[in-house]
C-alpha positions, 0 to 999 in steps of 0.5 A: 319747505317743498314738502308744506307745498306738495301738501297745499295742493301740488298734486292736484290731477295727479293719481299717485307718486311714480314708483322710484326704482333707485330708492336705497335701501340700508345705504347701498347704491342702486345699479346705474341702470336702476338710477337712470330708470328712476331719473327718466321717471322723475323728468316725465313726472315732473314735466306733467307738474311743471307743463302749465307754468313752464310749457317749454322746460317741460317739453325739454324734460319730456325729451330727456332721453337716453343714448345707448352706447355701451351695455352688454351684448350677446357674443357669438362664436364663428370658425375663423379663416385659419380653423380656430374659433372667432368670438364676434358680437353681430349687435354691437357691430351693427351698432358701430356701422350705425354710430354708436360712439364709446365715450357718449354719455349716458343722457341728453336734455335739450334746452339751451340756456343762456351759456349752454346748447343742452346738458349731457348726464353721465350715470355712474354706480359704485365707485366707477369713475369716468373712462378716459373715452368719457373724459375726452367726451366730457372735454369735447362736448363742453368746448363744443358749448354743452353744459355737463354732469356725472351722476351717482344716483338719481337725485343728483341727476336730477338736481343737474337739470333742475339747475340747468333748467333753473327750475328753482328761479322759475318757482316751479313745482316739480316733482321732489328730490329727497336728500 
Protein backbone atom coordinates (compact mmCIF):
# COMPACT_ATOMS: atom_id res chain seq x y z
CA UNK A 1 0.00 0.00 0.00
CA UNK A 2 2.87 2.42 0.93
CA UNK A 3 4.50 1.63 -2.15
CA UNK A 4 1.16 2.78 -4.62
CA UNK A 5 1.70 6.18 -2.79
CA UNK A 6 5.26 6.86 -2.95
CA UNK A 7 4.26 6.17 -6.76
CA UNK A 8 1.25 8.97 -6.55
CA UNK A 9 3.54 11.74 -5.96
CA UNK A 10 5.30 11.16 -2.50
CA UNK A 11 8.24 12.59 -3.58
CA UNK A 12 7.50 15.59 -5.12
CA UNK A 13 10.98 17.92 -4.73
CA UNK A 14 12.77 15.52 -3.56
CA UNK A 15 16.08 14.62 -5.86
CA UNK A 16 16.51 11.00 -5.01
CA UNK A 17 16.45 8.21 -2.34
CA UNK A 18 19.06 8.44 0.40
CA UNK A 19 21.76 6.01 0.13
CA UNK A 20 20.85 3.49 2.79
CA UNK A 21 24.10 1.93 4.19
CA UNK A 22 22.68 -0.88 6.19
CA UNK A 23 20.99 -2.66 3.14
CA UNK A 24 21.85 -6.50 3.76
CA UNK A 25 23.21 -8.19 1.31
CA UNK A 26 22.94 -12.42 1.22
CA UNK A 27 21.33 -11.95 4.80
CA UNK A 28 23.98 -10.68 6.84
CA UNK A 29 23.43 -7.97 9.14
CA UNK A 30 25.40 -4.87 8.67
CA UNK A 31 27.82 -3.58 11.70
CA UNK A 32 25.80 -1.17 14.39
CA UNK A 33 27.52 1.52 13.03
CA UNK A 34 26.47 1.18 9.52
CA UNK A 35 22.73 0.51 11.06
CA UNK A 36 22.78 3.58 13.00
CA UNK A 37 24.30 5.64 10.01
CA UNK A 38 21.21 4.34 7.70
CA UNK A 39 18.60 5.04 10.73
CA UNK A 40 19.92 8.85 11.09
CA UNK A 41 19.41 8.91 7.01
CA UNK A 42 16.28 7.64 7.04
CA UNK A 43 15.09 10.30 10.07
CA UNK A 44 16.68 13.35 8.08
CA UNK A 45 14.79 11.92 5.00
CA UNK A 46 11.92 11.52 6.37
CA UNK A 47 11.49 14.44 8.37
CA UNK A 48 11.88 16.74 5.06
CA UNK A 49 8.74 14.28 3.51
CA UNK A 50 6.78 14.79 6.98
CA UNK A 51 7.84 18.98 7.47
CA UNK A 52 4.42 20.17 5.93
CA UNK A 53 1.85 18.04 7.33
CA UNK A 54 3.61 17.46 10.99
CA UNK A 55 6.21 20.47 11.50
CA UNK A 56 7.08 19.31 14.92
CA UNK A 57 7.56 15.30 14.34
CA UNK A 58 9.55 16.39 12.17
CA UNK A 59 11.48 18.74 13.92
CA UNK A 60 11.80 15.98 16.41
CA UNK A 61 13.21 13.45 13.86
CA UNK A 62 15.57 16.36 12.65
CA UNK A 63 16.95 16.22 16.41
CA UNK A 64 17.24 12.57 16.37
CA UNK A 65 20.83 12.19 17.32
CA UNK A 66 23.34 10.03 18.58
CA UNK A 67 25.37 9.91 22.28
CA UNK A 68 28.60 8.91 21.88
CA UNK A 69 29.54 6.55 24.67
CA UNK A 70 31.68 3.72 24.27
CA UNK A 71 33.55 3.04 20.82
CA UNK A 72 37.16 2.50 20.49
CA UNK A 73 39.99 4.79 21.48
CA UNK A 74 43.62 5.07 20.61
CA UNK A 75 45.57 3.51 23.78
CA UNK A 76 48.76 4.86 24.47
CA UNK A 77 51.43 3.56 26.70
CA UNK A 78 53.55 5.79 29.49
CA UNK A 79 56.60 4.40 32.07
CA UNK A 80 54.62 4.30 35.28
CA UNK A 81 56.04 5.39 38.84
CA UNK A 82 57.64 1.88 39.74
CA UNK A 83 59.51 1.85 35.80
CA UNK A 84 56.85 -0.59 34.11
CA UNK A 85 55.07 0.58 31.34
CA UNK A 86 51.20 1.94 32.00
CA UNK A 87 48.60 1.78 28.95
CA UNK A 88 46.43 4.79 29.26
CA UNK A 89 43.82 6.20 26.88
CA UNK A 90 44.12 10.34 26.91
CA UNK A 91 40.70 10.42 25.03
CA UNK A 92 38.60 8.24 26.79
CA UNK A 93 39.82 9.97 30.16
CA UNK A 94 38.96 13.46 28.77
CA UNK A 95 35.47 11.90 27.99
CA UNK A 96 34.83 10.56 31.32
CA UNK A 97 35.78 14.16 32.99
CA UNK A 98 33.17 15.41 30.53
CA UNK A 99 30.28 12.68 31.42
CA UNK A 100 30.61 10.30 28.96
CA UNK A 101 28.43 7.48 31.15
CA UNK A 102 28.67 3.41 29.93
CA UNK A 103 25.18 2.19 29.95
CA UNK A 104 23.65 5.21 27.66
CA UNK A 105 22.16 4.22 25.01
CA UNK A 106 23.24 4.66 21.45
CA UNK A 107 20.26 7.39 20.18
CA UNK A 108 17.70 10.02 21.57
CA UNK A 109 14.56 11.30 19.81
CA UNK A 110 13.15 14.24 21.68
CA UNK A 111 9.33 14.29 21.69
CA UNK A 112 7.33 13.77 24.19
CA UNK A 113 4.03 11.98 24.21
CA UNK A 114 1.59 11.56 25.88
CA UNK A 115 2.90 8.54 28.29
CA UNK A 116 6.63 9.19 27.38
CA UNK A 117 9.34 12.54 27.73
CA UNK A 118 11.37 11.19 24.48
CA UNK A 119 12.60 7.42 23.31
CA UNK A 120 16.28 6.17 23.57
CA UNK A 121 17.48 3.48 20.86
CA UNK A 122 19.80 0.98 21.46
CA UNK A 123 21.70 -0.26 18.22
CA UNK A 124 22.75 -3.53 18.43
CA UNK A 125 24.75 -6.00 15.65
CA UNK A 126 24.95 -9.58 15.64
CA UNK A 127 23.98 -11.44 18.35
CA UNK A 128 25.18 -9.01 21.11
CA UNK A 129 22.60 -8.45 23.87
CA UNK A 130 22.47 -5.43 26.16
CA UNK A 131 25.43 -5.19 28.79
CA UNK A 132 24.15 -5.19 32.44
CA UNK A 133 25.35 -1.13 32.47
CA UNK A 134 22.59 -0.96 29.46
CA UNK A 135 20.10 -2.81 31.33
CA UNK A 136 20.25 -0.75 34.42
CA UNK A 137 20.30 2.33 31.92
CA UNK A 138 17.30 0.78 30.39
CA UNK A 139 15.42 0.41 33.98
CA UNK A 140 16.30 3.95 34.91
CA UNK A 141 15.78 5.67 32.20
CA UNK A 142 11.98 4.18 31.79
CA UNK A 143 11.34 4.92 35.61
CA UNK A 144 12.49 8.08 34.77
CA UNK A 145 9.17 8.51 32.05
CA UNK A 146 11.26 7.71 28.84
CA UNK A 147 9.89 5.24 26.25
CA UNK A 148 12.83 2.70 25.15
CA UNK A 149 14.00 0.40 22.27
CA UNK A 150 16.75 -1.92 21.03
CA UNK A 151 17.39 -2.31 17.58
CA UNK A 152 19.07 -4.91 15.35
CA UNK A 153 18.94 -3.09 12.30
CA UNK A 154 18.04 0.15 10.78
CA UNK A 155 14.30 -0.82 10.19
CA UNK A 156 13.61 -1.67 13.50
CA UNK A 157 14.81 1.56 14.64
CA UNK A 158 12.95 3.12 12.49
CA UNK A 159 9.52 1.73 13.01
CA UNK A 160 10.32 2.47 17.00
CA UNK A 161 10.16 6.27 16.28
CA UNK A 162 7.47 6.00 13.92
CA UNK A 163 5.28 4.34 16.75
CA UNK A 164 6.67 6.67 19.25
CA UNK A 165 5.90 9.59 16.78
CA UNK A 166 2.55 7.78 15.61
CA UNK A 167 3.38 8.69 12.45
CA UNK A 168 1.12 5.98 10.90
CA UNK A 169 -2.16 7.71 13.03
CA UNK A 170 -1.20 11.05 11.46
CA UNK A 171 -1.37 9.44 7.90
CA UNK A 172 2.17 10.76 7.50
CA UNK A 173 4.44 10.06 4.15
CA UNK A 174 7.71 9.34 5.37
CA UNK A 175 10.21 7.78 3.87
CA UNK A 176 9.71 3.70 3.38
CA UNK A 177 10.83 1.00 5.59
CA UNK A 178 11.41 -2.14 3.64
CA UNK A 179 10.42 -5.47 5.47
Amino acid sequence: MRDERLKGGLFRGERAQPRLLAVRSGGERQDETREQIAVIEWARWSARLIERMCPLESLALTWLHHIPNGGLREKKQRTGRTGQLVEYCPAGQRLHAMGVTRGVFDLLLPWRTELYGGLWIEMKAGRNQLTPEQRQFNTAIFQLGYQTAVAWTWQEAARAVIRHLALDEKGARYAPVPD
